[in-house]
Structure formats: C-alpha cells, structure tokens
N, C-alpha and C positions, 0 to 999 in steps of 0.2 A: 418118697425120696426127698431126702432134705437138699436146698438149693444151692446151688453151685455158688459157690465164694465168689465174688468180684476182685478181679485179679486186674494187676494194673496194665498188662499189655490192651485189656478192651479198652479203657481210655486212651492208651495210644492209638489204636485201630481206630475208633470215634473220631480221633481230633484227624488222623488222615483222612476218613471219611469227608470229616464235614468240609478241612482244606480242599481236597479233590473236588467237591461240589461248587465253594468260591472262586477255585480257577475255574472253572466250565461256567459258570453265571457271568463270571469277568469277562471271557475271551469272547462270550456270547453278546455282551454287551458291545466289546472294542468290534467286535463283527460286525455290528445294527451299526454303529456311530462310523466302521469304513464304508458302508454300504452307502448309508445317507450322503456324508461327504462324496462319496462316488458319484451321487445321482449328482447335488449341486453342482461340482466337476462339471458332468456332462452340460448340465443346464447352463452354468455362464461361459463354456466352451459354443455352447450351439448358436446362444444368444447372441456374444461380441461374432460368432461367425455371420451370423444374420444380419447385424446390424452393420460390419462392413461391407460385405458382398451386398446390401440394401444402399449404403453411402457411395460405394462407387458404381454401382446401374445406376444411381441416380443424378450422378454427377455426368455419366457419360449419356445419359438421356437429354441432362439440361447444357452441355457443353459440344459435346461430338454428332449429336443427332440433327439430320437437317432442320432448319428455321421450319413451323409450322408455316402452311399457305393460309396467310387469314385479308381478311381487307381493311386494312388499318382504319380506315375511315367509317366502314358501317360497326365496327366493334370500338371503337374506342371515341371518335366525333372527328369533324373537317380540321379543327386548330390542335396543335401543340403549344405547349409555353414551355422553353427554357431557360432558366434562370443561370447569369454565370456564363455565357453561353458567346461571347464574341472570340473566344479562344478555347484551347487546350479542349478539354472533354466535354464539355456544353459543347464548342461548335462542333465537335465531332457528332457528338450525338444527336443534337439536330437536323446534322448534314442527312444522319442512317436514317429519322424520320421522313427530312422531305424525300429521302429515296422510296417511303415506301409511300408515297403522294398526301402527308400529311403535310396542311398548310404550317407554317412555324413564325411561332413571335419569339424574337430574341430579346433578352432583356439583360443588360449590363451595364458599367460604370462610363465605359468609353464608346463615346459617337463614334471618332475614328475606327476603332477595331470593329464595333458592331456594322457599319457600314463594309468593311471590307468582308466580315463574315456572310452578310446579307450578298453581294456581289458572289463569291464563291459559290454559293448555294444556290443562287437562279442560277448559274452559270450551269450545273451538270443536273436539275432538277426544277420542272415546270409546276411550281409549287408556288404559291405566295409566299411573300418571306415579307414581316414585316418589324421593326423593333421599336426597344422602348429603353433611354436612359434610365438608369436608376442607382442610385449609392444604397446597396442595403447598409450600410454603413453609418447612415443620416443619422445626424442626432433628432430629425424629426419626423420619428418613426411615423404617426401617424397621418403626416403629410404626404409620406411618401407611397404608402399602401391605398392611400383614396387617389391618390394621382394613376398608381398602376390601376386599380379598380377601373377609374374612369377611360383609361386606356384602352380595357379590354371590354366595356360593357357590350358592346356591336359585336362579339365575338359567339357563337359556341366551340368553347374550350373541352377538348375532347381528353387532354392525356397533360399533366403538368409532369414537369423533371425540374426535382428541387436540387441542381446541382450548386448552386453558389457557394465555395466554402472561402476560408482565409486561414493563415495557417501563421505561426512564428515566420518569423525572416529566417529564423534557424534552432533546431533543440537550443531548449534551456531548461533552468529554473524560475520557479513561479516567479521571486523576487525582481528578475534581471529582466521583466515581461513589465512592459509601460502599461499604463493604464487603457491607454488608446485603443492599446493593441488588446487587449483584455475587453474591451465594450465591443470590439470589433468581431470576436469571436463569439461574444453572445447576439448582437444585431443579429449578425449572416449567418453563422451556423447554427444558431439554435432558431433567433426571429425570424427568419426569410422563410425556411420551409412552413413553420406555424401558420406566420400568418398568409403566405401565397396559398396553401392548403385550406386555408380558414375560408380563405376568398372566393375559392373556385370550386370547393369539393360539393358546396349544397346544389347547384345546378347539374351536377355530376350524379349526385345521389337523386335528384329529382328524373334526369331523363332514365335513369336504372342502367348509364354504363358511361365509360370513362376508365380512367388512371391517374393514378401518385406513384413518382419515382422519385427515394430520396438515397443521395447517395453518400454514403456513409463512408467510414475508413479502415483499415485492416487492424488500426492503431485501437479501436474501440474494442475491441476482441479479450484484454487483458487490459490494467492500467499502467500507463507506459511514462513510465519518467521522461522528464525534461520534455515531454508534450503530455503535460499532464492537463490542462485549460482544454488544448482540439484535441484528445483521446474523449475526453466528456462529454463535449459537446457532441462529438461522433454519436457516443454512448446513448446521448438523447432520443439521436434521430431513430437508432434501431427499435427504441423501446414505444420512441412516440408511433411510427408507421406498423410496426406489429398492436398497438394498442387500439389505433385504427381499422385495423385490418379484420378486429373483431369484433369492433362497436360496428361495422358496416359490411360483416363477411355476406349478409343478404340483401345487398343494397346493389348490386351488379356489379361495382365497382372495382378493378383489377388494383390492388399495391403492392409494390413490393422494394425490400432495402436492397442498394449492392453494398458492398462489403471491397470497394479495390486497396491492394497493396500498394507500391510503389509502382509510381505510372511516372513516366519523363513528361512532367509538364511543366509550366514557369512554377510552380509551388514549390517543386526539389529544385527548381534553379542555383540554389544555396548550395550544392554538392556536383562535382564533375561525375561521380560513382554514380548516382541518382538520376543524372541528363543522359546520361548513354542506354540507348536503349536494348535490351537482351530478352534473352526467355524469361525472365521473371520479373523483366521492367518493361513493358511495351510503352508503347507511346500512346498519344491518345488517341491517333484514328483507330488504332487493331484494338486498343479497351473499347472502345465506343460500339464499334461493328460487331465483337462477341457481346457486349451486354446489353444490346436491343433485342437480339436473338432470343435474350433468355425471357425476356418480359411477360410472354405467354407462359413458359415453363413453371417460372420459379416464384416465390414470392420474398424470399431471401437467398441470392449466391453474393459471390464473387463478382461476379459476371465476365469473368477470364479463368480461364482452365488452370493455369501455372498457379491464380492464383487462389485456385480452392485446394490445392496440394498444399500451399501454406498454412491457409485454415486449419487442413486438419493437421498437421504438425503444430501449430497455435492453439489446436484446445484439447493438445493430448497433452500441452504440456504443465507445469504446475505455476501456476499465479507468478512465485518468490524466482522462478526458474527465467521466465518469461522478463519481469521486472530487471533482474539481474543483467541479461543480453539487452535488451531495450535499454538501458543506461547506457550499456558498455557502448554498443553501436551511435548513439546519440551526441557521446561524448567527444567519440571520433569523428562524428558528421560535425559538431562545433567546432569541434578544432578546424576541420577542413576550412570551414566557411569562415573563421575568424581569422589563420590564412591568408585565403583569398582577399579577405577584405585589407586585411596588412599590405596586401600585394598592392589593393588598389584595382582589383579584377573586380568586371560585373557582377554584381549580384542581384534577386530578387525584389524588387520594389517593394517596401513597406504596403501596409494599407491591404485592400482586396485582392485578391489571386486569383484568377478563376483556374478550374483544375484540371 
C-alpha cells in the first residue's frame, strides 16, 4: 500500500496537541507554585500567631502574675546600692528594696534630699539605710569612683540599680545642647553605670550571685530627634547589660535592662503633659513597685505594663515612621517648655536629674 499523503490538517492536530500539553504542564506548574505559596501562608500565619500569643503569656507572666516569694537577701546579698536614688525612681526603688529587707546605700548629688530620702525609708522599713554624696557629673572622674569605692569597701554588695540618668532641660537640637550638658550625659549615662558596674560586679561574680540593674529609656528603642545625645546614651546601656549578661550568663549573676517610657519625675518637669500622671505616665512610686517585681522574671521589660503596650507599638513600627512622631511630639514638648520659661514658671534644674 503506498503511504498516506501528509495532509496539512495533521500539523494542525500536532500543534493542538502539543499546545494542549503546554497548557496542562503550565497549569501544573502555577498549581506546585499555589500549593507552595500556600504552605508559606500557613507557615508565617502560624509563626506571627505563635510568636504573639508567646509575647503576651509572657508579658502577662512578667507583669500580671504574682511577685515570685524569694529572700532577697540569701539570693542576691545583705546591701543594695542605688545610684540617682534621693528622689523620683531611685528612692522609689530602694524604698521596694528595703521592703523586701535589703540593707540600701543611697548615692546622689544632694546631702539634703539624700538625707530626707534615708529618713523615709527607716521610717516604714527596719533596714539600714546609709548614703554617699556623689556628682557623677565630676570632672574628676576618677576621684570620684575611688572615693565611692572606699565608701563601700565594709560592704557586701548584693544587687547594684544603675539608675542615675540626666536628660536635656528640654527636646532639642544637637547644636542648641551646651557642652556641659553634653559631658554631662556621657559622665552619668553612659560613666556611672560602667564604671559602678566595673566596681562592684567582680565580687558579685566571685560569691556566684548578685544583680545589675540598668535603667534604660523607651527613647533608646528608635532614634529619636531632638533627644538624639540621651536616646544613645540609653542605646548604650541596653547593649552594654545584654553584652554582659552573656560574658557572665554562668557566673550566677542576675541583669537585667528596664526599658521605662514617660514616668512624671523632675526629668519631664519641662512639660505640665509629662507631670500629670495617668495610665501611660505613672509616677514613680507605681514604676518602681512594678519593676522590682519583674527583676526575677525578666532580664529586659519595661517594667510597667502600660508601658510594654508601647514597646510593642514602638517596634512594630518603621524607623522613618517613628522619627517623624518623635520630632513632631518633641517640637511640641519645646515649645511647651520655652513657654513656660517666657512665662517665668518653674522648670527643671539644669545639671543631674535623678528619674
């Protein structure tokens, strides 16, 4: 039989054919690649679920759950030292120590206020209370760290609180920030925690227990205009006590940073908005009272509940976002304050603030 002609409908049929097969290989492909994107779906759906429902058991572990029962004194040693400590959130927070029968050295710039602080505190707690002048602010740094040294050597120091901070008299810009006031920020906010930590932590590391508490600012979280100098210096402390906290995680030693927002202490005294105190501005005995609580728990909070709700609205949000509000609000809080001072109303004392 001679072979059948090639007629040109088989090349139509062929090129349908082989089309038909392209689609089916295509659709088979976009099928594998919805499948896959499906699974990922699932996976950073299940993940962001986990890791919130993990963020808040754990916030309400370290904030809602009662104080652990521990004995301040066989876990941590007989003395506290507070730095910063004749007002605002040092004495508060030495007050929650000697409640819990830790002896406390108070350590700040004024006789007067440290002396009345020390009175308040034997008053409602049979605890030693004793103090020690000090200007972290000295321009002779290391006269002043040997003098606290010699002050403390009769001690064992069980648990230091590096609160000392100092802050702007009020937002600004770098330029419109004096010199003074720029040395002043590295002295106390960056020198005091160093070198009181320098001082105290190898006897600490030596008996295998103790505490570093440095307390840090909500401002460190983002870089925040017109407190660009104490958002860094903040910045420092979280980087230096976490850096710590793993050069010495097998040394028994307990550290941890708080992280407070706006607390109504003489520091915001520069704003009326800032001295009232509310749900998201406490004062500083109800900061001090939640964040000795957490000292067991956490090694970094807040250490007020209102103000780990800001946290996590502050690192959900983006850097430029963050910057943008932080000006906006800062610009407003100078005006406020330059104002007041037109007016001739009090405002915060230059020089050291304790917070």
């Amino acid at each position: 039989m001679a072979p059948r002609a090639f007629l040109p409908t088989d090349t139509v049929d062929s090129f349908r054919f082989l089309l038909q097969q392209f689609e089916r290989e295509i659709t088979d492909v976009f099928s594998d690649i919805k499948e896959v994107f499906a699974v990922i779906g699932v996976f950073y759906a299940a993940k962001k679920t986990i890791t919130v429902a993990g963020t808040i058991l754990d916030a309400v572990r370290v904030h809602l759950l009662p104080e652990k029962r521990i004995d301040w004194v066989e876990k941590f040693g007989p003395w506290a030292v507070v730095t910063g400590s004749s007002e605002g959130i040092g004495h508060a927070y030495a007050y929650e120590l000697a409640k819990r029968g830790l002896n406390v050295v108070l350590i700040s710039r004024s006789e007067s206020k440290l002396l009345k602080a020390k009175a308040d505190i034997e008053l409602d707690c049979k605890v030693k209370v004793e103090y020690i002048v000090a200007d972290f602010s000295s321009e002779n740094q290391t006269q002043l760290y040997s003098n606290i040294a010699e002050k403390l050597s009769d001690k064992q120091i069980g648990l230091l609180v590096n609160n000392v901070g100092v802050m702007y008299d009020y937002p600004d810009v770098l330029l419109n920030i004096s010199q003074q006031k720029l040395w002043q920020l590295i002295y106390v906010n960056i020198g005091a925690a160093t070198m009181m930590t320098y001082m105290l932590l190898p006897e600490m590391v030596k008996r295998k227990k103790g505490g570093v508490v440095v307390v840090s600012s909500g401002s460190s979280t983002h870089i925040s205009p017109q407190m660009t100098v104490y958002s860094a210096t903040k910045r420092y402390l979280d980087y230096f006590i976490h850096g710590l906290a793993y050069e010495y995680g097998q040394s028994g030693v307990t550290f941890q940073c708080l992280i407070p927002f706006y607390t109504a202490t003489r520091m915001t005294g520069y704003s009326e908005r800032l001295s009232k105190t509310r749900f998201l501005i406490p004062n500083a005995e109800a900061y001090a009272r939640s964040a000795v609580c957490t000292l067991t728990k956490s090694s970094c909070t807040t250490g007020y509940f209102p103000h780990t709700l800001q946290l996590w609205i502050s690192k959900s949000l983006p850097s430029w976002v963050w910057m943008w509000a932080s000006n906006k609000l800062n610009s407003s809080l100078r005006r406020e304050a330059l104002t007041r001072l037109s007016k001739k109303l009090p405002k915060s004392e230059s020089g050291v603030m304790e917070r």
